[in-house]
MARDREN-894259 format. One record per residue: x, z, y of N, C-alpha, C, O in turn; residue number from 1. Coordinates in nm, 2 decimals. Atoms other than C-alpha are relative to their C-alpha. Layout:
// MARDREN-894259
    n_px    n_pz    n_py   ca_px   ca_pz   ca_py    c_px    c_pz    c_py    o_px    o_pz    o_py    k
       X       Z       Y       X       Z       Y       X       Z       Y       X       Z       Y  NUM
...
//
This chain:
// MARDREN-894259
    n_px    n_pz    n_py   ca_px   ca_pz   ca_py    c_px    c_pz    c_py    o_px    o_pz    o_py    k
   -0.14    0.00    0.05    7.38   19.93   18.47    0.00   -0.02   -0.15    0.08   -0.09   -0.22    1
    0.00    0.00    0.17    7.29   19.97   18.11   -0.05   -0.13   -0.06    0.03   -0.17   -0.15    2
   -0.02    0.12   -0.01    7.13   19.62   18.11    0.09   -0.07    0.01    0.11   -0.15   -0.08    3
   -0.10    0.10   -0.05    7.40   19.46   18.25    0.11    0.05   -0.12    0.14   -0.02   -0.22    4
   -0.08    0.02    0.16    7.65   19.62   17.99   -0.07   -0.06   -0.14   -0.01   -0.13   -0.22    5
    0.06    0.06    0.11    7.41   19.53   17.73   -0.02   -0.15    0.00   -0.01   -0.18   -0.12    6
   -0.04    0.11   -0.02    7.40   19.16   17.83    0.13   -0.03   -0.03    0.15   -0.12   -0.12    7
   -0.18    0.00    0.03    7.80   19.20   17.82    0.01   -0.02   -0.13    0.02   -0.13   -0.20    8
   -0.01   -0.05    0.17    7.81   19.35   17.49   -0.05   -0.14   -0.06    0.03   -0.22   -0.12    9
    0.06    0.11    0.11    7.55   19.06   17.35    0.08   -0.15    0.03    0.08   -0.25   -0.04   10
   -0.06    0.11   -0.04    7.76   18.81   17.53    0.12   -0.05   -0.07    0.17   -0.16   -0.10   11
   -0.17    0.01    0.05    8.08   18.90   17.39   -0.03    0.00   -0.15    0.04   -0.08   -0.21   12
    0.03    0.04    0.14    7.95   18.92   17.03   -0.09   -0.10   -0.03   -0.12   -0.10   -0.15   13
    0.06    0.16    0.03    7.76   18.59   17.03    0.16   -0.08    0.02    0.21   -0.14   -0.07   14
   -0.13    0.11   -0.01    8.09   18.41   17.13    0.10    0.07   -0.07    0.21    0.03   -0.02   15
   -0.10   -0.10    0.07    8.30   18.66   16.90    0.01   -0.11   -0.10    0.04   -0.05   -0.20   16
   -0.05    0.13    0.05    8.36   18.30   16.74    0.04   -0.10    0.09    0.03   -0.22    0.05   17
   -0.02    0.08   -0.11    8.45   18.13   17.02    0.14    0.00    0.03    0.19   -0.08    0.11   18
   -0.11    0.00    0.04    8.78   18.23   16.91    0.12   -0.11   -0.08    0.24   -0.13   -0.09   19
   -0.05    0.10    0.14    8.80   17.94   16.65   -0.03   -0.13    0.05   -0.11   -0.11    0.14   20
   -0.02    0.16   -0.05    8.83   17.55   16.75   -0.02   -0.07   -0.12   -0.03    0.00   -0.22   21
    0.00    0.11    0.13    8.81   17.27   16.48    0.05   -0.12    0.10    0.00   -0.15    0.21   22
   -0.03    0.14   -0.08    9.00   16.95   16.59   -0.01   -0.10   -0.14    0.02   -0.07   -0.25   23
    0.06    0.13    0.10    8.91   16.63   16.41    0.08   -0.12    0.03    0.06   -0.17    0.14   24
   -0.07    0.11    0.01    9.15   16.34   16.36   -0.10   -0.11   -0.09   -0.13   -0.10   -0.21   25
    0.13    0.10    0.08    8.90   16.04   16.27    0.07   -0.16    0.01    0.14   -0.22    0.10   26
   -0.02    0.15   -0.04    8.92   15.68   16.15   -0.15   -0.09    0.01   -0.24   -0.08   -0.07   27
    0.14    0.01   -0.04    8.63   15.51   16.30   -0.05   -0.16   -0.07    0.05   -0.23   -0.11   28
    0.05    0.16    0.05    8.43   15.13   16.17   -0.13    0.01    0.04   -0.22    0.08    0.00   29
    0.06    0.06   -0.13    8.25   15.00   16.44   -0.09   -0.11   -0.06   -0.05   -0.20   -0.13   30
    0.07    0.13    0.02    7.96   14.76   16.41   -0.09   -0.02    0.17   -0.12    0.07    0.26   31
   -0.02    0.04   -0.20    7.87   14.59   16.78   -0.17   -0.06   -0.02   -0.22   -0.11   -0.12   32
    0.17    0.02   -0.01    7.48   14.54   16.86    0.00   -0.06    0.13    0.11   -0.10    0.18   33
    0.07    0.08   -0.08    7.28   14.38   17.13    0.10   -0.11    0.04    0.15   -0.20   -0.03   34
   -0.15    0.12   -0.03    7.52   14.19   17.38    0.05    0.04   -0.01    0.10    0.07    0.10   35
   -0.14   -0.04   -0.02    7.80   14.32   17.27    0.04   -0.11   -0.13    0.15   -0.18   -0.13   36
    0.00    0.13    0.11    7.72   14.10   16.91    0.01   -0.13    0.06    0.09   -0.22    0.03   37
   -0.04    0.13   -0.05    7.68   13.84   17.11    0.14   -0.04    0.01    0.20   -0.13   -0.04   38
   -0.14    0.07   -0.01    8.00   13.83   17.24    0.10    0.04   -0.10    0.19   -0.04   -0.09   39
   -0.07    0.04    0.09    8.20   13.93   16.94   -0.11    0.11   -0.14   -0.17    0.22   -0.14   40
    0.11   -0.02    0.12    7.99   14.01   16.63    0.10    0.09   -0.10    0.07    0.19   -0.17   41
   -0.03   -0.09    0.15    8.27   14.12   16.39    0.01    0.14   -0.01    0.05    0.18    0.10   42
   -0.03   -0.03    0.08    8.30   14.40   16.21    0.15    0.09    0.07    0.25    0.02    0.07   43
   -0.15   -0.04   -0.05    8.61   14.64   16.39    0.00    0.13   -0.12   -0.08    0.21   -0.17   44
   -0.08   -0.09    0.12    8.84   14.81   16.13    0.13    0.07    0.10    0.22    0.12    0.03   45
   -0.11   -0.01   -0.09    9.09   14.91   16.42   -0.04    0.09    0.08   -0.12    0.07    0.17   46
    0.07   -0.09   -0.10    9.03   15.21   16.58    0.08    0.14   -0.09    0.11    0.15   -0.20   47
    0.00   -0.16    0.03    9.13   15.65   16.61   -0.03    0.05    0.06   -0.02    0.01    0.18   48
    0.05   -0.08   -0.10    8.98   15.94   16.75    0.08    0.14   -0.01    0.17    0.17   -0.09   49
   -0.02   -0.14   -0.01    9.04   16.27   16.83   -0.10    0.09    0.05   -0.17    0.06    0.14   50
    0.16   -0.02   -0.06    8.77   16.53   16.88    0.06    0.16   -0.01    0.13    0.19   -0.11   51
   -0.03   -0.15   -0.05    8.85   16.92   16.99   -0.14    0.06    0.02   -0.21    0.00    0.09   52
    0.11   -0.06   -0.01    8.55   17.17   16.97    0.00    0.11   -0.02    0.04    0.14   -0.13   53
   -0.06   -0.15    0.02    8.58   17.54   17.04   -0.20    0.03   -0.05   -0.28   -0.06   -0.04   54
    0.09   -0.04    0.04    8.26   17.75   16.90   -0.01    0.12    0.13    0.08    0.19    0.18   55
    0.05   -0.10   -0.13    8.05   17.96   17.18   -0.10    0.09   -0.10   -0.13    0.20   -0.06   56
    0.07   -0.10    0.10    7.84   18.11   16.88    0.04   -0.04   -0.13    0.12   -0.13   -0.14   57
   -0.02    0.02    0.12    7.83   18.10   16.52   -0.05   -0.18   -0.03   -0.02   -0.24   -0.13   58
    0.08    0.14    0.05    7.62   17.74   16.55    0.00   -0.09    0.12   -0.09   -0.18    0.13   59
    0.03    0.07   -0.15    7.68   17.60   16.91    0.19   -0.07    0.02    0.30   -0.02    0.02   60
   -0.18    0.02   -0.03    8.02   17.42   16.96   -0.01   -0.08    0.15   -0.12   -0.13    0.19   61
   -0.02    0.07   -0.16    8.13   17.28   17.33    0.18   -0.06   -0.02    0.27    0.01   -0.06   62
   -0.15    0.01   -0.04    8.46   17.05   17.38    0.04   -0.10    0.05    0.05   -0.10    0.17   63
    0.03    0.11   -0.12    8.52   16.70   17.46    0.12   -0.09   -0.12    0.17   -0.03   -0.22   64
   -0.03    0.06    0.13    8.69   16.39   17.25    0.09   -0.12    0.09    0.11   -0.11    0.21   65
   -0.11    0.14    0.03    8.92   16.06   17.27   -0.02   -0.13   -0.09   -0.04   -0.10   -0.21   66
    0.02    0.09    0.07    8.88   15.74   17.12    0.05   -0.13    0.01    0.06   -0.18    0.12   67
   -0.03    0.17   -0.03    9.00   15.38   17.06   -0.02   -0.10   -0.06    0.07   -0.14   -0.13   68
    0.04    0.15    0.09    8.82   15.07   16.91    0.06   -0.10    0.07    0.11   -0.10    0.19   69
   -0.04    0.12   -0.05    8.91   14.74   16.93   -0.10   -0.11   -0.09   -0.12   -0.11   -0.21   70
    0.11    0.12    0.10    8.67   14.44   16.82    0.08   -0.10    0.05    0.16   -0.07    0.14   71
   -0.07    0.16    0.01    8.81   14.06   16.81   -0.05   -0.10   -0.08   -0.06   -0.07   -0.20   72
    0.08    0.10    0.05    8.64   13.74   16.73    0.07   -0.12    0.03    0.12   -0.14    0.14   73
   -0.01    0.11   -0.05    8.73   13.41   16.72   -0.09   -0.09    0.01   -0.17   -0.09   -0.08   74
    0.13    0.04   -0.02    8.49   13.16   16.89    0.09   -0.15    0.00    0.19   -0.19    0.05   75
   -0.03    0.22    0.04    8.52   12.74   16.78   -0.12   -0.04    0.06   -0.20    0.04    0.09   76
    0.08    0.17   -0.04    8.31   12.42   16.91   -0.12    0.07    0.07   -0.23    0.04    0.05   77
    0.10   -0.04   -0.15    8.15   12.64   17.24    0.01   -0.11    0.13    0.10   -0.19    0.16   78
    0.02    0.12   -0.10    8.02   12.42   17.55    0.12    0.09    0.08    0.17    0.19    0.02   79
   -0.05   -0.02   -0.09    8.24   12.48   17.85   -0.03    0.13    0.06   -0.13    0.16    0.12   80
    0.01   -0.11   -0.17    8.29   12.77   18.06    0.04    0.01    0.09    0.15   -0.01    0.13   81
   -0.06   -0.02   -0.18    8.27   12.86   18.39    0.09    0.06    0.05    0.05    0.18    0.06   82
   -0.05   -0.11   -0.09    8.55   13.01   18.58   -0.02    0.00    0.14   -0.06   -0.10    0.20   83
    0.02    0.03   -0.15    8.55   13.13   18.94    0.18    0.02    0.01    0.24    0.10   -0.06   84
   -0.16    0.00   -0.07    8.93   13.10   19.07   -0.01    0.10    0.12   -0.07    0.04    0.21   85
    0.06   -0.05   -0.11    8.90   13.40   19.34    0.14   -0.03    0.13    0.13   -0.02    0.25   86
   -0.10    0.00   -0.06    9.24   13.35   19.47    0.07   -0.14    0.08    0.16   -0.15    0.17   87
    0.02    0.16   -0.08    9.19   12.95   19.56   -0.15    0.00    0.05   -0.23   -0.05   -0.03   88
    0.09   -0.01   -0.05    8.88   13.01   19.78   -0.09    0.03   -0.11   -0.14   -0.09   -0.11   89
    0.11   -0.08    0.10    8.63   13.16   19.51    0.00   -0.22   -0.07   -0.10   -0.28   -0.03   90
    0.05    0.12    0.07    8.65   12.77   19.31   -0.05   -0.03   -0.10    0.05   -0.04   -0.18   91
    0.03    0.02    0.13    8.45   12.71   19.02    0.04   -0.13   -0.04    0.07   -0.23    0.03   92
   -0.07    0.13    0.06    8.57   12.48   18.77   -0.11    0.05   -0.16   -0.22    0.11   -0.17   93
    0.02    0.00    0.15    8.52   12.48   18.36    0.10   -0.03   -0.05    0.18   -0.12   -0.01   94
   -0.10    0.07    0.08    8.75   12.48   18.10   -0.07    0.06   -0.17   -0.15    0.15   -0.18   95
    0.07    0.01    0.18    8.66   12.46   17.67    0.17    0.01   -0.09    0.29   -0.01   -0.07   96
   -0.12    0.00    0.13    8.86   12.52   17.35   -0.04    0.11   -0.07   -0.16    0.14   -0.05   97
   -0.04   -0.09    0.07    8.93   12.79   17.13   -0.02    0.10    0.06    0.05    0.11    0.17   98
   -0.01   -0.14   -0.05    8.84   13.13   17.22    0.03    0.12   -0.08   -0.03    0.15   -0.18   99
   -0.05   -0.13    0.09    9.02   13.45   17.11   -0.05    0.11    0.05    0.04    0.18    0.09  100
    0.08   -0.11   -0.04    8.76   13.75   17.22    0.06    0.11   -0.04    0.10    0.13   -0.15  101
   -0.07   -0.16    0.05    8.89   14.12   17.24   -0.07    0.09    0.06   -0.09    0.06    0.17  102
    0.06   -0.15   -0.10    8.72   14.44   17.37    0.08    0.13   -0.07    0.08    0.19   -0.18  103
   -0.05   -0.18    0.04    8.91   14.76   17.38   -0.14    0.13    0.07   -0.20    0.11    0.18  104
    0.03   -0.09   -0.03    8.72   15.06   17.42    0.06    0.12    0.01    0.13    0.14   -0.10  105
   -0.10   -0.14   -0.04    8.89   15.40   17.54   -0.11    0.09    0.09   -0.10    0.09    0.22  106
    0.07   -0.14   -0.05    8.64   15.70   17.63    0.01    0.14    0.01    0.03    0.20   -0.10  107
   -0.06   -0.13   -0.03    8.71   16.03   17.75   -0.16    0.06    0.00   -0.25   -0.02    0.04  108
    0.13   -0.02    0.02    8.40   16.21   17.69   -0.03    0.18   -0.02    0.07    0.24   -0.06  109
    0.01   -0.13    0.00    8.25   16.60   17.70   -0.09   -0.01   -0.12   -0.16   -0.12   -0.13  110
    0.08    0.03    0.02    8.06   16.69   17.43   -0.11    0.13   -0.07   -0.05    0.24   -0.08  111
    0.08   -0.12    0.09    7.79   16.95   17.23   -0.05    0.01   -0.10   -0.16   -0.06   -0.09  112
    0.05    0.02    0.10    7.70   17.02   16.88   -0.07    0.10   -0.06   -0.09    0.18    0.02  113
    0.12   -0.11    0.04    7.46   17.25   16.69    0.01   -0.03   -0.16   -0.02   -0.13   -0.23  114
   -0.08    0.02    0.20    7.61   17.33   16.31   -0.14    0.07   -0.05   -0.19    0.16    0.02  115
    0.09   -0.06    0.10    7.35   17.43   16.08    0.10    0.01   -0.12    0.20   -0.07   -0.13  116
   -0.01   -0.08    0.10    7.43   17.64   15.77    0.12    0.14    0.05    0.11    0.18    0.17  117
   -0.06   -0.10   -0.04    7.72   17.94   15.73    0.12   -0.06    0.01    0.14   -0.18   -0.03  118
   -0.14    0.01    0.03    8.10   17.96   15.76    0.03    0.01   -0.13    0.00    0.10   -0.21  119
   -0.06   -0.02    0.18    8.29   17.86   15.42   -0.09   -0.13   -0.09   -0.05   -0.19   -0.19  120
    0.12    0.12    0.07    7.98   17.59   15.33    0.03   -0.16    0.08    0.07   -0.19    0.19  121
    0.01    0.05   -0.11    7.95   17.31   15.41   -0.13   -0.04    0.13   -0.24   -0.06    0.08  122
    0.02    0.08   -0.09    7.79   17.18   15.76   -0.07   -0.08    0.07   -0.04   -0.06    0.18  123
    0.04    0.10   -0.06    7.59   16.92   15.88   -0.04    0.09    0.17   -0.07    0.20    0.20  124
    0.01   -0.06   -0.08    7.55   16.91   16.23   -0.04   -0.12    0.09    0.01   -0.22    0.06  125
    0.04    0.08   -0.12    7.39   16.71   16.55    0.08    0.04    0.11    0.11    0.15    0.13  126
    0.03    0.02   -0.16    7.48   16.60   16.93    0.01   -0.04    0.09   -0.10   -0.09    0.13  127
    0.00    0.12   -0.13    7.58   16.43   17.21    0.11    0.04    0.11    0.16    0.15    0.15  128
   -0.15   -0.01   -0.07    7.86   16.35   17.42    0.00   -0.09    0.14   -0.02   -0.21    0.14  129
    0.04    0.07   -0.17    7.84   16.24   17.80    0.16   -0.10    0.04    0.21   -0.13   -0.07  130
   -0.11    0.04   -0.07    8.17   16.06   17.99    0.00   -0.09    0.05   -0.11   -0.13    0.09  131
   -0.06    0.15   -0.04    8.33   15.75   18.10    0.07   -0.07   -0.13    0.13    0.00   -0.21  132
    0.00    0.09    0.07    8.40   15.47   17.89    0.11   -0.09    0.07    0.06   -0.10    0.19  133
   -0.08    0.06   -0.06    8.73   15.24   18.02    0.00   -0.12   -0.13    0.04   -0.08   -0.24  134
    0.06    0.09    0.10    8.63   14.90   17.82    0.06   -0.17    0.15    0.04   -0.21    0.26  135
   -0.06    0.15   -0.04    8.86   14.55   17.87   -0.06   -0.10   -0.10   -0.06   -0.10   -0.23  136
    0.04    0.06    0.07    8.69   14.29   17.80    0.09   -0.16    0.03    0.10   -0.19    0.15  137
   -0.09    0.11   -0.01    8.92   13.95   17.75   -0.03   -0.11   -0.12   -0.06   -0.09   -0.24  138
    0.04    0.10    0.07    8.88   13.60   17.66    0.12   -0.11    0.01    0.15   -0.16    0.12  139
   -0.12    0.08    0.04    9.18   13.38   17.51   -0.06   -0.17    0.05   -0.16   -0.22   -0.01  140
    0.01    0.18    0.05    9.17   12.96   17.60    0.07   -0.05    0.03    0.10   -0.08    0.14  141
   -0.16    0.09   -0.07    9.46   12.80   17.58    0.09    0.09    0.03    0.13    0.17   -0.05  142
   -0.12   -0.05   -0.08    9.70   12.94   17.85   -0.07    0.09    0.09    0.00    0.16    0.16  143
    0.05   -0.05   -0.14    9.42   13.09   18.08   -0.09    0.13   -0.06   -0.20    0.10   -0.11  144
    0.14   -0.12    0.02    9.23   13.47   18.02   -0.07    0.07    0.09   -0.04    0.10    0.21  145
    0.12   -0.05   -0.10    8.93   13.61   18.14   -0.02    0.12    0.00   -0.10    0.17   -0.08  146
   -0.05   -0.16    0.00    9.01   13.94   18.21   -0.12    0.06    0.10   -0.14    0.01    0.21  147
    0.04   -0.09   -0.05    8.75   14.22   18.30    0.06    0.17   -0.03    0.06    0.20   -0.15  148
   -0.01   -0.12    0.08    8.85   14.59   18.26   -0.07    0.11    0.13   -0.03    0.08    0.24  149
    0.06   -0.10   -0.04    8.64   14.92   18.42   -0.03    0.08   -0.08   -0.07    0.04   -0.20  150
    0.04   -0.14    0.01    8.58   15.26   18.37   -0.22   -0.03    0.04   -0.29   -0.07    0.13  151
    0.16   -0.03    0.01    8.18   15.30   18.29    0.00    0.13   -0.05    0.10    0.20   -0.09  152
    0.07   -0.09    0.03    7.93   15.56   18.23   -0.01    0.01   -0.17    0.00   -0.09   -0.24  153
    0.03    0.05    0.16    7.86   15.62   17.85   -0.07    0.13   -0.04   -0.07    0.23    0.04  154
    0.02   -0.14    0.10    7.71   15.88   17.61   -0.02   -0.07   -0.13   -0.01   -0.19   -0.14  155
   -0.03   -0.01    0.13    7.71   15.91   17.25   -0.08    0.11   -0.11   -0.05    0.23   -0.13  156
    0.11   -0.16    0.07    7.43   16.10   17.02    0.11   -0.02   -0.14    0.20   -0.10   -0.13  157
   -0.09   -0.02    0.09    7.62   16.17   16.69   -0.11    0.11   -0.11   -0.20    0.18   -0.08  158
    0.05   -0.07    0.15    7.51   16.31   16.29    0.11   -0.02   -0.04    0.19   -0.12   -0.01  159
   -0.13    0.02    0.07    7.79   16.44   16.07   -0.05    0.15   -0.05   -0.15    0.22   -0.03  160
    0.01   -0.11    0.06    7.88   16.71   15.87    0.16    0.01   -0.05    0.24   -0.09   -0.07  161
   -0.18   -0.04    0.03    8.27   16.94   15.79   -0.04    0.05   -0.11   -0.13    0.13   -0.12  162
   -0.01   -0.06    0.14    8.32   16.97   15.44    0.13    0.04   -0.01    0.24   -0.02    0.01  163
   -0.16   -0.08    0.01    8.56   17.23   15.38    0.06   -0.01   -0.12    0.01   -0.03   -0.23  164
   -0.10    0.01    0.15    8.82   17.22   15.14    0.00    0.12   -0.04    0.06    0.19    0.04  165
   -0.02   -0.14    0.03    8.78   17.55   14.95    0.03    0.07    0.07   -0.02    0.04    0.18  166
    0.03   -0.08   -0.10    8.88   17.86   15.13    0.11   -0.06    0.09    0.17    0.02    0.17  167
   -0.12    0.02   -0.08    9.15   17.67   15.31   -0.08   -0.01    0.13   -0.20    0.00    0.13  168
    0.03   -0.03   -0.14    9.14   17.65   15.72   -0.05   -0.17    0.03   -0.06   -0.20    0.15  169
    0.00    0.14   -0.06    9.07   17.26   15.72   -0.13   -0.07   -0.10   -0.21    0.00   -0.16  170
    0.13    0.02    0.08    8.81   17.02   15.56    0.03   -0.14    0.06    0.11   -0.19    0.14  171
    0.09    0.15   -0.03    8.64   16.67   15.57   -0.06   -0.05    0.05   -0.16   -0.05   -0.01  172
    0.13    0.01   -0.08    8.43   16.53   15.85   -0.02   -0.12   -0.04    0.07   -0.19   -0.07  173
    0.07    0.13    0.00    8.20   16.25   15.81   -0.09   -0.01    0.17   -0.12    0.09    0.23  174
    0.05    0.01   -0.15    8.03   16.11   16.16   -0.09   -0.15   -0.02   -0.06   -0.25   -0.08  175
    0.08    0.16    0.00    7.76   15.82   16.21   -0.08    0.04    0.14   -0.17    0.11    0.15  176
    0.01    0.02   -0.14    7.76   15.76   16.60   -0.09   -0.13    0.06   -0.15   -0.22   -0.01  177
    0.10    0.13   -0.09    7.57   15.50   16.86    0.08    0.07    0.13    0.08    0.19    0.16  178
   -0.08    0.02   -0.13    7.80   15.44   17.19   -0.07   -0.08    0.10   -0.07   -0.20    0.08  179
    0.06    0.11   -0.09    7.62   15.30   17.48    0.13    0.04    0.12    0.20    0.14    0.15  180
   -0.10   -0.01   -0.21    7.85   15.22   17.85   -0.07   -0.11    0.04   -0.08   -0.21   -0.03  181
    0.04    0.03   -0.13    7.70   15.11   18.12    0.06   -0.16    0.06    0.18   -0.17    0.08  182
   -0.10    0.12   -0.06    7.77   14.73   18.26    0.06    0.03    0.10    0.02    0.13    0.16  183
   -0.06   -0.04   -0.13    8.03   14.71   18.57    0.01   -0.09    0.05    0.13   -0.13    0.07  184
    0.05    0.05   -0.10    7.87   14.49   18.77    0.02   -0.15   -0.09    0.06   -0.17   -0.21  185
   -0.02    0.15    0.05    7.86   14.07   18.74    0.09   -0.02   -0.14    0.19    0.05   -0.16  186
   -0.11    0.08    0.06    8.02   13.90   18.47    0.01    0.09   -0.12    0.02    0.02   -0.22  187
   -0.04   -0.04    0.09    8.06   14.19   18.24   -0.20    0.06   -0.07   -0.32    0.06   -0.04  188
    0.16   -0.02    0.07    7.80   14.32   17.97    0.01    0.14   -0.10    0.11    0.20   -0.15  189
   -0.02   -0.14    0.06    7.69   14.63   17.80    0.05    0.01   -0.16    0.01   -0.07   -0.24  190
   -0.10   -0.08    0.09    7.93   14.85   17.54   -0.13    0.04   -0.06   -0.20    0.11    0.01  191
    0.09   -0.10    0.10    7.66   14.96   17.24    0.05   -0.04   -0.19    0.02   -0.13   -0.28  192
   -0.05   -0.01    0.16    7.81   15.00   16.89   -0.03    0.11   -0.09   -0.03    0.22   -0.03  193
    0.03   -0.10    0.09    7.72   15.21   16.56    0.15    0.05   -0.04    0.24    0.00    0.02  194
   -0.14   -0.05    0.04    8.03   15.38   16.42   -0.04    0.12   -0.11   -0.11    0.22   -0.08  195
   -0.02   -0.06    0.13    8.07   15.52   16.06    0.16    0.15    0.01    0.22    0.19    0.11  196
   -0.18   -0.05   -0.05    8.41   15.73   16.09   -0.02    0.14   -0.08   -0.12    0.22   -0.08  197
   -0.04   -0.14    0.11    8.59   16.00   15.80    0.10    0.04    0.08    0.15   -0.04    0.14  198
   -0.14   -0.07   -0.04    8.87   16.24   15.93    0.01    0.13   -0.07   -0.07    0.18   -0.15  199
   -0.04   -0.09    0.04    9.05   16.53   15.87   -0.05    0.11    0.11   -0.07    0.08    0.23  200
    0.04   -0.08   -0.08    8.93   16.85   16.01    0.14    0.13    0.01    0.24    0.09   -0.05  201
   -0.10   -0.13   -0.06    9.18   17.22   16.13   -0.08    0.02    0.09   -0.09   -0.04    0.19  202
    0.04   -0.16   -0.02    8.98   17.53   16.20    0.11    0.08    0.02    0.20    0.12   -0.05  203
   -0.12   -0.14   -0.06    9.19   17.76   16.43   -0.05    0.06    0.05    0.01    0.16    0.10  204
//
């Protein structure tokens, strides 16, 4: 019995911070790698997050996040592409022009971090974030788009650090991410991007 209260006891003062949350309002800048450059290479300035993290000890945080990029490219003087028509007996054809490329990404995601230093300092901190990934991938020509959109697998390792604003309850985050999702089946191709992103932090 004395065990088991004493487990209690150490349980409840290791998470005797577990009281306190930090939510993070972030603006994110996306750079798109493997095939994902392929199909649109630029540069996304379009994007917000939201990121919620309660503390389980003084250095262990657990909580889960939100997100929304958007990349867009425009593609000139490409050969022909194939479509299949599924709704006129599966018909392939081709059609060429102008293409206007978009990919949204939108991830719901769990995740865990591990803060090094004290409360009041700042910060730096590691970790990794598991979920689904809901990623539309569309292609402008002409009058006709090439619409894919699914829910994928993803994870997300993450480096950052909350710089507090003096003794106030809020502070500065800095974040430098790698997003992988999972292809969803034919036709579509894998989600892997770096991501820079500053926000505002609130410690409650």
């Amino acid at each position: 019995m004395k065990k088991i209260l004493f487990i209690i006891a150490l349980a409840v003062s290791s998470t005797s911070f577990a009281q306190r949350s930090i939510w993070t309002f972030s603006y994110p800048i996306s750079f798109a790698v493997g095939e994902q450059a392929d199909f649109i290479a630029n540069t996304s300035f379009r994007g917000f997050g939201i990121d919620g993290r309660s503390f389980i000890t003084d250095n262990i945080s657990v909580g889960g996040s939100w997100s929304w990029e958007v990349f867009n490219e425009i593609k000139r003087d490409l050969p022909p592409t194939q479509v299949t028509i599924e709704d006129v007996d599966n018909v392939i054809g081709h059609i060429s022009g102008t293409q206007y490329r978009y990919l949204n990404t939108m991830p719901l995601m769990v995740n865990g971090h591990f803060y090094l230093g004290e409360n009041g300092s700042v910060r730096p901190y590691f970790g990794l974030s598991l979920g689904t990934s809901y990623v539309e991938e569309r292609t402008d020509i002409g009058m006709v788009s090439l619409v894919t959109d699914k829910w994928r697998f993803a994870f997300q390792p993450e480096i950052g650090a909350f710089i507090p604003f003096g003794l106030s309850e809020g502070g500065a985050n800095i974040a430098a991410k790698f997003r992988y999702s999972t292809k969803a089946g034919e036709g579509t191709i894998p989600v892997s991007f770096f991501t820079l992103s500053v926000g505002l932090s609130v410690i409650k």
